[in-house]
KEZAFI-135546 format. One record per residue: y, x, z of N, C-alpha, C, O in turn; chain. Coordinates in steps of 0.1 Angstrom, whole numbers, plus 5000, padded with zeros to 4 digits. Each point is the difference from the previous one (the first is absolute). Layout:
R    n.Y    n.X    n.Z   ca.Y   ca.X   ca.Z    c.Y    c.X    c.Z    o.Y    o.X    o.Z   ch
R      Y      X      Z      Y      X      Z      Y      X      Z      Y      X      Z    A
...
This chain:
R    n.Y    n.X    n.Z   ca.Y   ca.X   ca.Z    c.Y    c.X    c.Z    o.Y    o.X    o.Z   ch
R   2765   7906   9244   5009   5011   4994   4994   5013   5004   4996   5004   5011    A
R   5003   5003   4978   4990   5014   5001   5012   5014   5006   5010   5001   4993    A
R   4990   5004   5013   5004   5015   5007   5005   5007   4983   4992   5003   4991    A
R   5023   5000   5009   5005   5004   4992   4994   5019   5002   4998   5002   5012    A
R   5000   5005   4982   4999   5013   5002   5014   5005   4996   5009   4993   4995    A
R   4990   5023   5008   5009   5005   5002   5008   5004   4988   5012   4999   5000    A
R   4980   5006   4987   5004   4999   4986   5008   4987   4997   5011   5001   4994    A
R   4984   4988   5010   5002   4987   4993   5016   4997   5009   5008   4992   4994    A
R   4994   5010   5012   5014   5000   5014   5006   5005   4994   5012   4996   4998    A
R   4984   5018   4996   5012   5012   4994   5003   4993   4989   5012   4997   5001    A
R   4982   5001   4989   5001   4996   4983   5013   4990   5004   5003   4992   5008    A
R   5005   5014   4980   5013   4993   4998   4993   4986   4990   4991   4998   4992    A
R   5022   4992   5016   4998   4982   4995   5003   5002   4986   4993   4995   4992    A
R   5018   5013   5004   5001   4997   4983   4991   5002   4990   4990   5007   5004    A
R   5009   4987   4983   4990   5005   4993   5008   5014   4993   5012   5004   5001    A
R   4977   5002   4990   5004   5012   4994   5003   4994   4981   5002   5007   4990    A
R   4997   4977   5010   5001   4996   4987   5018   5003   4994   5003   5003   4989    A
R   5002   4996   5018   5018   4999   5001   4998   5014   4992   5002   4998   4988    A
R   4995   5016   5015   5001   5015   4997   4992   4999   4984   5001   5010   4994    A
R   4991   4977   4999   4991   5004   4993   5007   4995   4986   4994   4997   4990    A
R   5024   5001   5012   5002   4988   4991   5004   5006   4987   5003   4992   4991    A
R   4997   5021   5007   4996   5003   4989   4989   4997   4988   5001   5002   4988    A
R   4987   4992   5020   4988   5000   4994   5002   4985   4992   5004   4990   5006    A
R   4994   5011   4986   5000   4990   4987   4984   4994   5003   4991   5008   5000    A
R   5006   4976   5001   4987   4995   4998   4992   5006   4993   4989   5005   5002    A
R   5020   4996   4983   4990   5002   4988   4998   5015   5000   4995   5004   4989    A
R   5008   5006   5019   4997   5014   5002   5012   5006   4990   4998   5008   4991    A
R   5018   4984   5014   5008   5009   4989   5001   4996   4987   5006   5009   4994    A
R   4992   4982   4999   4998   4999   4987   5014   4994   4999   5009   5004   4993    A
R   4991   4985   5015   5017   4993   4996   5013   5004   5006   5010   4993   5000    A
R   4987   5019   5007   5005   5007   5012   5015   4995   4994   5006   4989   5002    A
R   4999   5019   4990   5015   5001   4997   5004   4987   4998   5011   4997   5006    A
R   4983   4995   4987   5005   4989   4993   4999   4988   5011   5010   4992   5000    A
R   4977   5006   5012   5008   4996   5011   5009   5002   5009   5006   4990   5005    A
R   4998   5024   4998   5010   5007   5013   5015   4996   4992   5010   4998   5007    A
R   4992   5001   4981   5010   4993   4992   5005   4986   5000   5010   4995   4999    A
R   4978   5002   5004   5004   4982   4998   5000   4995   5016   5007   4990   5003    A
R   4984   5018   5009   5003   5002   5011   5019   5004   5003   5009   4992   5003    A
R   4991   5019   4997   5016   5004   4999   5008   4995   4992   5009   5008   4997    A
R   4993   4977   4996   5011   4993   4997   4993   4987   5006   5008   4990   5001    A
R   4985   5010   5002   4998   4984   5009   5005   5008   5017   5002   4993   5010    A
R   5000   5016   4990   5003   5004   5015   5017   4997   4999   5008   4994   5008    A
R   4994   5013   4981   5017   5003   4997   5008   4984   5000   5010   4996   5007    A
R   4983   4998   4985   5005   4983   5001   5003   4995   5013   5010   4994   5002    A
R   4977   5010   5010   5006   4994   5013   5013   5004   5007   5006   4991   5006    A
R   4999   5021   4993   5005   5012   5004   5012   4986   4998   4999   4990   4992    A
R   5014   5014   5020   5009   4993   4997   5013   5012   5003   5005   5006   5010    A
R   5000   4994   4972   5010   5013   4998   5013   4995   5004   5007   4989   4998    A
R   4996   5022   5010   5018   4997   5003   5009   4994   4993   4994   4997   4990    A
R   5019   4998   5007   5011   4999   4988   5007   5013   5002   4997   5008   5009    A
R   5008   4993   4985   5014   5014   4997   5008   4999   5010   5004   5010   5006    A
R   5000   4979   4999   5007   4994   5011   4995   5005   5017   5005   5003   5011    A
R   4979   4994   4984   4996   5004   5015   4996   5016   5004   5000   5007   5010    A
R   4997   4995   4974   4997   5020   4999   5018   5004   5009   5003   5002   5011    A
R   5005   4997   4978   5014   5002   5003   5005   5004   5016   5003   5011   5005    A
R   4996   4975   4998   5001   4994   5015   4990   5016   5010   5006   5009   5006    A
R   4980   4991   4992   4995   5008   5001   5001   5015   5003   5000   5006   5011    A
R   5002   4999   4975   5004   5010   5003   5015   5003   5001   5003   5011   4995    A
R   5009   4979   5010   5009   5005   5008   4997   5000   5013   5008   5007   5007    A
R   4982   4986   4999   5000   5003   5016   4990   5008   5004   4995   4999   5011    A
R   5000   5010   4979   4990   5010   5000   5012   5011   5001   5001   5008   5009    A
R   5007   4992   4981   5012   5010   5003   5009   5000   5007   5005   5010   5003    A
R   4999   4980   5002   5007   4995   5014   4990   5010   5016   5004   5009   5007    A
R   4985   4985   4992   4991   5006   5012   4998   5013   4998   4997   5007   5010    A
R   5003   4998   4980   5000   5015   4999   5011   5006   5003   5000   5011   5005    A
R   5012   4983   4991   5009   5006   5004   5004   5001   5015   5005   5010   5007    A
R   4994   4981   4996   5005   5000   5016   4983   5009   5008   4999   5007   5009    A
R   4994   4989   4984   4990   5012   5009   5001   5012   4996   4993   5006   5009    A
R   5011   5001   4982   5006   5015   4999   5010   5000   5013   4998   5004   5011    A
R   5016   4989   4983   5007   4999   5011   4995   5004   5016   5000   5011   5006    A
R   4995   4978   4997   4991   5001   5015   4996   5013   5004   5004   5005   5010    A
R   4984   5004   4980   4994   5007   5002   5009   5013   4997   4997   5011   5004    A
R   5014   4987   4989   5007   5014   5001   5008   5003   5009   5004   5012   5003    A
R   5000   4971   5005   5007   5003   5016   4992   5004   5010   5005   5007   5008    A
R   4976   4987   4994   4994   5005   5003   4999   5018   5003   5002   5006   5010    A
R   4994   4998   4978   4998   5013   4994   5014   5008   5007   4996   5008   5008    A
R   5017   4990   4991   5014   5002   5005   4995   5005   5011   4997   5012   5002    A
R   5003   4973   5008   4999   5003   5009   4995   5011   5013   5006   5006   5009    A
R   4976   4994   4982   4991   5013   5006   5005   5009   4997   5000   5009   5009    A
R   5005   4995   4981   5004   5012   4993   5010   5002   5013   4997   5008   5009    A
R   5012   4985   4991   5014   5004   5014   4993   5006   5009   5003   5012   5004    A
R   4984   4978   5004   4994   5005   5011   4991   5014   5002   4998   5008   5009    A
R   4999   4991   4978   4995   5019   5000   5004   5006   4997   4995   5011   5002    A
R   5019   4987   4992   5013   5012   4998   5004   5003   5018   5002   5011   5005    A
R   4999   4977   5001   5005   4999   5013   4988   5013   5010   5003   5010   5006    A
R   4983   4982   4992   4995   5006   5008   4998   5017   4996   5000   5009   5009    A
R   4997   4995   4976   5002   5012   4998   5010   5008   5005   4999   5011   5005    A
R   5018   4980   4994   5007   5010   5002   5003   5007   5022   5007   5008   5006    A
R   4984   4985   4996   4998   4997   5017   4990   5015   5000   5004   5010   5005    A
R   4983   4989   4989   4991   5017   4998   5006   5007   4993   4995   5011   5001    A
R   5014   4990   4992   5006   5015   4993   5013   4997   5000   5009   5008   4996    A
């Protein structure tokens, strides 16, 4: 086993092919017409919610929002009291 140098220790394990995936084999020629048939063979795996589960969804997206306003405006209350408090202590 040969003595790694110092360059070769640094260099990141990934390749830089992942960043190049724009590049079409044929230099672009079928560019559009593959990234097309790529992005509906991707969309097919994709597994889409029902109306049922969106629904579901976003009520406990608005449920948790709500009560975290809530929280943060008793939050917020509260400091507000303590620097009313401590201000009215200097003036």
């Amino acid at each position: 086993m040969a003595a790694l140098s110092r360059l070769q220790l640094r260099r990141p394990h990934w390749s830089a092919e992942p960043f190049t995936f724009w590049k079409s084999k044929s230099r672009g020629q079928d560019f559009p017409g593959e990234f097309i048939r790529q992005v509906r063979a991707e969309t097919a795996k994709v597994h889409w919610p029902t109306r049922k589960e969106t629904i579901a969804t976003a009520i406990m997206v608005l449920i948790m929002t709500t009560l975290l306003a809530i929280f943060f405006f008793g939050v917020d209350a509260f400091f507000a009291t303590i620097v009313r408090f401590l201000l009215g202590l200097l003036g």
